[in-house]
N, C-alpha and C positions, 0 to 999 in steps of 0.2 A: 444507392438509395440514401436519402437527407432530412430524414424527421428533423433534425436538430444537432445537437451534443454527440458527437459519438460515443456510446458507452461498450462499445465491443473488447475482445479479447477472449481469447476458451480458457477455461476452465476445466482442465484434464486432471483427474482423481486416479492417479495409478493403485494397482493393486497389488504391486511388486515392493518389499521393501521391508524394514526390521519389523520381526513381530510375527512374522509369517511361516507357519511350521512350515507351508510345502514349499518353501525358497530353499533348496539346498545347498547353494553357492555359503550362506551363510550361517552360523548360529551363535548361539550364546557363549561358548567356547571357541566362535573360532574356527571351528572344522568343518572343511566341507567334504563334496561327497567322492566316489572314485578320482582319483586322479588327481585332487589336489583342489580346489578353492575356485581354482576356475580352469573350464574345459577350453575354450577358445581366445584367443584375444579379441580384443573387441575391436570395431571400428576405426574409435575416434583417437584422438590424442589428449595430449594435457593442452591446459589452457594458457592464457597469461600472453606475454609479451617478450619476444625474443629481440632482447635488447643489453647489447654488452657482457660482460661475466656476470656468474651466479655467483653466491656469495659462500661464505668460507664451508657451509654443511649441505648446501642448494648443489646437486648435480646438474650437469653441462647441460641442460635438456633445454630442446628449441622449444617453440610456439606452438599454437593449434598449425592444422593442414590448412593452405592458402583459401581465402573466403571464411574462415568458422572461429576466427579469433575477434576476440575485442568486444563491443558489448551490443553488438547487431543494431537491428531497424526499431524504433521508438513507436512503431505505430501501437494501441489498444495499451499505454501503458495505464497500470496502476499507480494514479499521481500521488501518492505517499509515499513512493518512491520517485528521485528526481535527480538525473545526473548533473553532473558538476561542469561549469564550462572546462571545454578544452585548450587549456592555456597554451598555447604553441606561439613562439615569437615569429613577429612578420620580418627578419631581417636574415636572411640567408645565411651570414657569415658570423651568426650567433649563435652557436650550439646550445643555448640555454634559452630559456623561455625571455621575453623583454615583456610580459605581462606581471602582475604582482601574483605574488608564488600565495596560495591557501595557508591560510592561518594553520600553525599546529597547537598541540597544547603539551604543555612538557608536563609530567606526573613527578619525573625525581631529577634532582641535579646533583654528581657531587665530585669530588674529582678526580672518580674511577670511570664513571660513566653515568650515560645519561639518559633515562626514559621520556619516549612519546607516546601521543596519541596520536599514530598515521591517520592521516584522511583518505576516504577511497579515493582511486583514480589519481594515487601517486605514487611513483615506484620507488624504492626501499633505495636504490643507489644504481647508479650507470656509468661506463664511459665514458659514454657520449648520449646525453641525449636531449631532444629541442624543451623538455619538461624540466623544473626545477624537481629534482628527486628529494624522496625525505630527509635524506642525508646533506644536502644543499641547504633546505628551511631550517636544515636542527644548525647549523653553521653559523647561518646571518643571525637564527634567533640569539645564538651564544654571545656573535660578536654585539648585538643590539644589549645584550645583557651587561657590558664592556669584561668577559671573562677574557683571561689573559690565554689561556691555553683551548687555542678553534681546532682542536686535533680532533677527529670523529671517524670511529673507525666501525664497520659493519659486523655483528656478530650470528645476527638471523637474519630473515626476511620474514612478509610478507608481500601475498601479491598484488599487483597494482590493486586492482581493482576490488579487493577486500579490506578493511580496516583494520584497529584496531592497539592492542600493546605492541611496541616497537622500542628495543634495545641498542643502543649504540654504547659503542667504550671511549676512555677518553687517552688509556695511557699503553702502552705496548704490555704492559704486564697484565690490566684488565681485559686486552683484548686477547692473548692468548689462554687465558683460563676462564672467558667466557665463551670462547670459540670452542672450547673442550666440551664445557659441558652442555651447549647447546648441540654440537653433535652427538653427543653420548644422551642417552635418557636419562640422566640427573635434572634436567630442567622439567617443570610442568607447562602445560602450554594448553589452554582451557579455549575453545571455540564458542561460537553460538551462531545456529545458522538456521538459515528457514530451508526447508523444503520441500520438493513436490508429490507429497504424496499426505494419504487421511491415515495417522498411523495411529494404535492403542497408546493413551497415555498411562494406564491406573494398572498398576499389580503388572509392569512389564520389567522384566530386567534389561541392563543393559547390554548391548550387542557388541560383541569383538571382530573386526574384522581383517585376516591377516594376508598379504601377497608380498609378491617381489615387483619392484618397478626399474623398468629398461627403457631404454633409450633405442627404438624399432630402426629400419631400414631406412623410413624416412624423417627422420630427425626429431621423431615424436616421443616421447614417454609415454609407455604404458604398461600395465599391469600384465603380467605372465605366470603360468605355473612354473616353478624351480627346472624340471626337464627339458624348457624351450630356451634356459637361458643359460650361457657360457659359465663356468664354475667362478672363472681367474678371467683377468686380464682389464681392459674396460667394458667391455659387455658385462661382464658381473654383476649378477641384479642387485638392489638393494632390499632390505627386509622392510617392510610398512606396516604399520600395524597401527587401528584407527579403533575408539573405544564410544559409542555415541549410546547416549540415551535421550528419550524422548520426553518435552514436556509439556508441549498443550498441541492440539492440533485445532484445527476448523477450516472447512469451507477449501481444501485441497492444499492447504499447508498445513504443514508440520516444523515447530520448532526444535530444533536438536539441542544439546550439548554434550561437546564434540576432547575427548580428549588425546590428544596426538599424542602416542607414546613416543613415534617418531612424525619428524616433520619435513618430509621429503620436499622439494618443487608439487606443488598441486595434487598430493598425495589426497587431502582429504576430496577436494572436487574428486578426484578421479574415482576412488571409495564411492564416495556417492553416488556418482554415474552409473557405474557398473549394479549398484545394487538394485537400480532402476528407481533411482529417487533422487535427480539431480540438485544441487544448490539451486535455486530459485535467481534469475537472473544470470546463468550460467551457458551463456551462448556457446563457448568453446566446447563444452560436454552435454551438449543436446539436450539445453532446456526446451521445456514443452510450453514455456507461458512467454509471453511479448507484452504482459503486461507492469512484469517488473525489470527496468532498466539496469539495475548496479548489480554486483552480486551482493547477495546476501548471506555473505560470510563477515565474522567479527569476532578477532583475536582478544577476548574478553580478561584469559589472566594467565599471567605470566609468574612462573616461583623458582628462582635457581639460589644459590650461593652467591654470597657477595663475594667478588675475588678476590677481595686481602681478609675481610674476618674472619669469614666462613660460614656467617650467619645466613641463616634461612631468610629469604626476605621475599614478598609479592607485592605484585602489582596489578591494578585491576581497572580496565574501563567499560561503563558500563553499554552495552549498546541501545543504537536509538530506538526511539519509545514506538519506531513500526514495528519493529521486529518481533514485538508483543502483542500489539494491538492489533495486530493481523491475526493472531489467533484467538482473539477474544481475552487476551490477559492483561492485565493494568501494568505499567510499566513500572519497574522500581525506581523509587524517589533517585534523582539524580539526572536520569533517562533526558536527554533532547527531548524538549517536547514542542507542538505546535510548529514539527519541521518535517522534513521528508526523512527517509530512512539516512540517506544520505546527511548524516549529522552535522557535516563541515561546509555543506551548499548553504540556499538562501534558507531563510525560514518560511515555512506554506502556514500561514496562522487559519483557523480551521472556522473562525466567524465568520459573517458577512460583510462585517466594517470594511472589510479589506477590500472586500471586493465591490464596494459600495458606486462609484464611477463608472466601472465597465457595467454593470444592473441598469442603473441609469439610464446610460447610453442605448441598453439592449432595447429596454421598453417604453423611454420616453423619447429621445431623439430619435434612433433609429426604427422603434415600435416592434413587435415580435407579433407576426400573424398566426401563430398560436394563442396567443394570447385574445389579439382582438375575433378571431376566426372560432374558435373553439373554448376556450378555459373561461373567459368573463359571460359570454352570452350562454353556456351552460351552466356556471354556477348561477346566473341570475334567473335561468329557469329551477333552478334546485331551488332557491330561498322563495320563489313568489313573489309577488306584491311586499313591497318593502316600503311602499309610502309610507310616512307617518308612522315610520318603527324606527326602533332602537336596532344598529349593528354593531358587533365586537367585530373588527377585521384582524387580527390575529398574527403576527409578522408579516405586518401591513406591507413592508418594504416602502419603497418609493412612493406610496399610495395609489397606483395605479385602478385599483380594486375598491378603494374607497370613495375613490373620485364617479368613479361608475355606477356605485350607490348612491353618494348624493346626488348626481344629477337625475335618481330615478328617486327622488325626496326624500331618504332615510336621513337620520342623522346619526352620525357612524365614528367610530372613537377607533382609532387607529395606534396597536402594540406594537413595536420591533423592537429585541437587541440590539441594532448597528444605528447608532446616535446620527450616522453621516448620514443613512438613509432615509432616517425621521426628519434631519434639517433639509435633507432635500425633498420629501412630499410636502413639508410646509412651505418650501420655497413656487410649489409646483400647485398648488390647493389655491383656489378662488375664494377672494373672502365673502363668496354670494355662497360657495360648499359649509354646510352644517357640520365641518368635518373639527375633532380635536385629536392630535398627534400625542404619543406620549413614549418613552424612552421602559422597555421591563423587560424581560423573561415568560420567557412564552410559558413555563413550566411552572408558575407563580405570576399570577397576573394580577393579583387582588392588590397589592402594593403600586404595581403600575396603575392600574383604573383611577385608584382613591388622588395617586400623587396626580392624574389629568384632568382628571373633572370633579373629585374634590371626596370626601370621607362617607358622603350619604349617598352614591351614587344608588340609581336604579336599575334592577336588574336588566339585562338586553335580550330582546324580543328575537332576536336570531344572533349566532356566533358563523364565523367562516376563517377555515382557516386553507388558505388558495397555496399549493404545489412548493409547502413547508412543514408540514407533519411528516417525510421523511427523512428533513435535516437537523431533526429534534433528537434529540439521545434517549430522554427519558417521557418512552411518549403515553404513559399511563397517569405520568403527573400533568401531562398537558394537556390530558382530555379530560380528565380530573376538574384541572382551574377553568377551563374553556363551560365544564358543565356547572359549577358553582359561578360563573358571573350570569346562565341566564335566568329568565323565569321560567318557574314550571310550565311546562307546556314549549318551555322557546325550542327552536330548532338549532341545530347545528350544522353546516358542512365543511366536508372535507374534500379535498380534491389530490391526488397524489399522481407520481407518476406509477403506471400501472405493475406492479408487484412482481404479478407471475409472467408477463413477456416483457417490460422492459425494466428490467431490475439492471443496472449498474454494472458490466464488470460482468455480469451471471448471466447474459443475455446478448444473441448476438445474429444479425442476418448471415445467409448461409444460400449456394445455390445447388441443384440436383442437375446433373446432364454436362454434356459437352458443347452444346451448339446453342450461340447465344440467343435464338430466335424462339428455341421449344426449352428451354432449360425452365425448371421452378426454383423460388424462392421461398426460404423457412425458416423460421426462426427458431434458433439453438437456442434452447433451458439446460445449464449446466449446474443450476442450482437454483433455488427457490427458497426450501422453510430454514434453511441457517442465516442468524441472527449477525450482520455484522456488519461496522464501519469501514464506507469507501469515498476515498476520494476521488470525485471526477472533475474531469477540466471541462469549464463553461465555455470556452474558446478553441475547440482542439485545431481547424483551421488555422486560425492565427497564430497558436503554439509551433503548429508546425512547420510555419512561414518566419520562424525565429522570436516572434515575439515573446514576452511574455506570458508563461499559461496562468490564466485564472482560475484558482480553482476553489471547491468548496468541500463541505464533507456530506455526504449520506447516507444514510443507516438503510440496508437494505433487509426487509420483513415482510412474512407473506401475509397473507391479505386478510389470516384469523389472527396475527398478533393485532389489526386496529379496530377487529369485531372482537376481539374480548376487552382492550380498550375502554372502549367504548363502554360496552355492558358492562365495566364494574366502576365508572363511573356515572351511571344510571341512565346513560342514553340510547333509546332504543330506535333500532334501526328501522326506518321508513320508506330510504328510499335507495338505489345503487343503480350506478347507470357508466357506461365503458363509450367513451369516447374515442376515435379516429380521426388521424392524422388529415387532416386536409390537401395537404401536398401533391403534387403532381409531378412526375417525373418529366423530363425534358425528350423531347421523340429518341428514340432510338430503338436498336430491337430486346433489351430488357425493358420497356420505360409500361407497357401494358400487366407483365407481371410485375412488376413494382409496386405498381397503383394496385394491383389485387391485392397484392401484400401486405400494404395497408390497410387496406380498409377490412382483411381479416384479423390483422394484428393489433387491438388495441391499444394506444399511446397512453392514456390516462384514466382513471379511475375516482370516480366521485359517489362519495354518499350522503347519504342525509340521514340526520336520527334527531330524535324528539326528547327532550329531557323526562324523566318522571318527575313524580312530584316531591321526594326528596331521593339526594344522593348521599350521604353518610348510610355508612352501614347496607351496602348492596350486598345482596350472596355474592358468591364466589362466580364466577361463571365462566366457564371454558368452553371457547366456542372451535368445534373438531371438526377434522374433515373424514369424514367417516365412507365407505365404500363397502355395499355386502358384495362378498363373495361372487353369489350365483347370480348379481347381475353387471358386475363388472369386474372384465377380467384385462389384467396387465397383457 
């Protein structure tokens, strides 16, 4: 099925996980129930990449099981997360990459050793392998620095595919007493990681989790109780012991921090797996989302002994600003921002400027029959007769919507953010169209209006703001400024994409049955009233054809945050009307349920409201969804 945009992916909310009195595997001390912490070994393996030796405290342990390693299929991803190309050289007889290796960033340099900041998706040190390792970039970096001594010796790891603080030594003396105490628990070693579960943040303490980890029959690591594992010899388990507490959740993640007493190979993934709350992005230990690509682990800070003083010394980097912003938390000053989680990839800038050309494209060369089919000839029935009135067009974009006004005689003054997109409706606007373009903020319009058509302007006889009130952050000030530039009495529309069945990410087609001819189609709600910003890609075909994905951000809200909106900027609802998809499936034996699918499933959502006659000073107004008991039952 092909509305548009793909916004799919699930949204699985486990209910396993710290915090939980009847999880007995785990508690607050530590202890679990008969028999030890864990009664069975579990399925899976450790994850990561079975490539050359481990490193001087990393035991011999292979890869995931054949098929379950690496970071799986990209489809329904969360574009705030966004993998890093894969540098692999095209010349056979070149064991290192012939592509340019990812920037690092060194935090210390001195000439005991020397700190980085890994980037995901490169591994700490190898053999042999077609990837420049971090150990390879911290090298050329040194030699590009002209240091005289390129010696770089490994003292930890990290795994590929996680980030973060990264130690290397520079002199045989610092690498053998930094190899001590990174094996021994003298170092601290602080995580941050997202994952998949809705866990208590307030008045929880933090969870100890203690096992032994072995190296099974088939060359996997994994967790065992003491009784299943050899005393002595190399089967000899290792002791692990992982300390997490919890600090914002939302919307089926949970943010950790994670502190490693030890730090085995994939110790904390594997902890997290088992406790039924995988790292997010964690294909090798059976993550439940495909919507986040990388993992979502980040070695945040790092505190040992300096080998000759003996001074206490840390280091800290901070991680990217998704790793907050997925839970609803502001990022600390420092954070990547306007990137994917993926710190070291490209930057995803989260306006429209950017994406100002492909828009373009979408609606004026190419033309979007949604648009012409559905969105403009609905909204032109919401506003009426527009002859001989004033219209606010409201992140006008390209004009496309203003153009379709004037030529129905409005005279219509067009807002947007992205400067590229204003110079292209003026480039695109007939100078026979009554139309004036102007460069603001949708959330503060009154400084745009004055700077376009001049300081006394007159209020406007209708506002519309067309399928961009969910790409707004703060949308009580937008409805706010949208109701102070009309006149009392003017109207306003809105147009969104529809809330509660095609929300972003929380919403997703689904079929019932085995036999393609009688099967049903339905659409999966894994969430609705939580508040929160997602990035989706405007291109996901061509994304997945390699191109570049285009993406934007959208704030996904249910349908009473833009009815109370509304109401406490003094606009009162009039009118509310659920638009369907127009599209037709192509024959086949789904292509009849398809079409029904549609046309049950609304695509968009448009209202109309009426200003009163002043808006300063509204009550308060909270508009609920309310349900009695004795006539409806879950």
């Amino acid at each position: 099925m092909n509305d548009g945009p793909s916004y799919g992916g699930q949204r699985n909310q486990p209910s396993r996980g710290f915090g939980n009195q009847n999880n007995q595997r785990y508690s607050n001390q530590g202890q679990g129930g008969p028999g030890g912490p864990y009664q069975s070994r579990g399925p899976g393996g450790f994850g990561g990449n079975n490539q050359g030796q481990a490193g001087p405290n990393r035991p011999r342990f292979g890869g995931p099981p054949r098929g379950q390693g690496g970071q799986g299929g990209q489809g329904g991803q969360d574009n705030r997360f966004n993998q890093r190309p894969n540098h692999q050289s095209n010349n056979r007889n070149d064991d290192r990459q012939s592509d340019r290796p990812p920037p690092i960033e060194i935090l210390h340099l001195d000439e005991h050793f020397v700190v980085i900041k890994k980037p995901v998706g490169v591994q700490t040190a190898a053999i042999r392998s077609r990837q420049a390792t971090a150990l390879d970039i911290t090298r050329e970096e040194l030699k590009s620095r002209r240091e005289r001594n390129l010696r770089v010796f490994t003292v930890h790891e990290i795994d590929k595919d996680a980030s973060g603080v990264l130690v290397f030594a520079r002199t045989d003396e610092a690498t053998i007493e930094l190899r001590r105490q990174f094996r021994s628990r003298v170092t601290d070693r602080m995580y941050l990681a997202l994952i998949e579960a809705d866990l208590p943040t307030e008045n929880v303490q933090p969870v100890t989790i203690r096992s032994r980890i072995i190296e099974n029959r088939r060359g996997v690591a994994e967790t065992v109780p003491d009784q299943d594992a050899a005393p002595t010899g190399p089967d000899k388990p290792l002791a692990a012991v992982t300390h997490v507490r919890t600090v914002a959740s939302l919307d089926g993640l949970t943010l950790v921090r994670i502190r490693a007493e030890t730090d085995h190979a994939y110790q904390l993934r594997a902890h997290m797996s088992e406790a039924g709350t995988p790292v997010a992005g964690d294909r090798a230990y059976r993550t439940r989302r495909k919507d986040i690509p990388r993992l979502a682990l980040h070695l945040s800070e790092v505190a040992f002994e300096h080998p000759i003083t003996q001074k206490k010394i840390r280091f800290a980097s901070i991680a990217p600003a998704p790793f907050y912003e997925l839970v609803g938390k502001t990022a600390p000053d420092g954070a990547p921002v306007a990137r994917s989680i993926d710190a070291e990839g490209k930057s995803q800038p989260t306006h429209w400027d950017s994406v100002s050309e492909w828009y373009d494209d979408l609606l004026n060369d190419r033309g979007s029959d949604l648009y012409q089919r559905v969105l403009i000839p609905g909204t032109m029935r919401m506003l009426g007769n527009v002859r001989s009135t004033s219209v606010l067009d409201i992140a006008c974009g390209q004009g496309i919507l203003s153009r379709a006004l004037a030529e129905r005689g409005a005279q219509v003054v067009g807002i947007d953010g992205a400067p590229r997109l204003i110079q292209r409706a003026r480039e695109l606007t007939s100078p026979d169209h009554t139309i004036s373009y102007g460069e603001g903020d949708a959330q503060a319009l009154e400084p745009a209006i004055k700077a376009t058509v001049g300081e006394e302007f007159e209020p406007f006889d209708s506002a519309v703001c067309l399928m961009a009130l969910m790409n707004i952050e703060d949308l009580e000030a937008s409805m706010r400024s949208a109701s102070c530039a009309l006149k009392p009495g003017g109207s306003f529309v809105g147009v969104i994409l529809h809330p509660a069945f095609r929300a972003p990410r929380q919403t997703s087609w689904g079929w019932l049955g085995a036999k393609p001819e009688s099967q049903k189609q339905f659409r999966r709600i894994d969430s609705y009233m939580s508040v929160a910003p997602v990035k989706i890609t405007m291109n996901p075909g061509a994304a997945a054809s390699g191109k570049d994905a285009i993406t934007t951000t959208t704030f996904n809200r249910p349908i009473s945050e833009y009815m109370t909106a509304a109401a406490k900027a003094g606009l009162f609802i009039n009118g509310f009307e659920e638009w369907i998809s127009p599209r037709e499936s192509q024959p086949g034996p789904r292509a009849d349920e398809e079409n029904r699918a549609r046309r049950e499933f609304p695509m968009f959502l448009a209202f109309r409201a009426v200003r009163t006659e002043t808006v300063e000073n509204q009550p308060e107004t909270k508009v609920a969804i309310e349900a009695e008991a004795d006539t409806f039952e879950e």
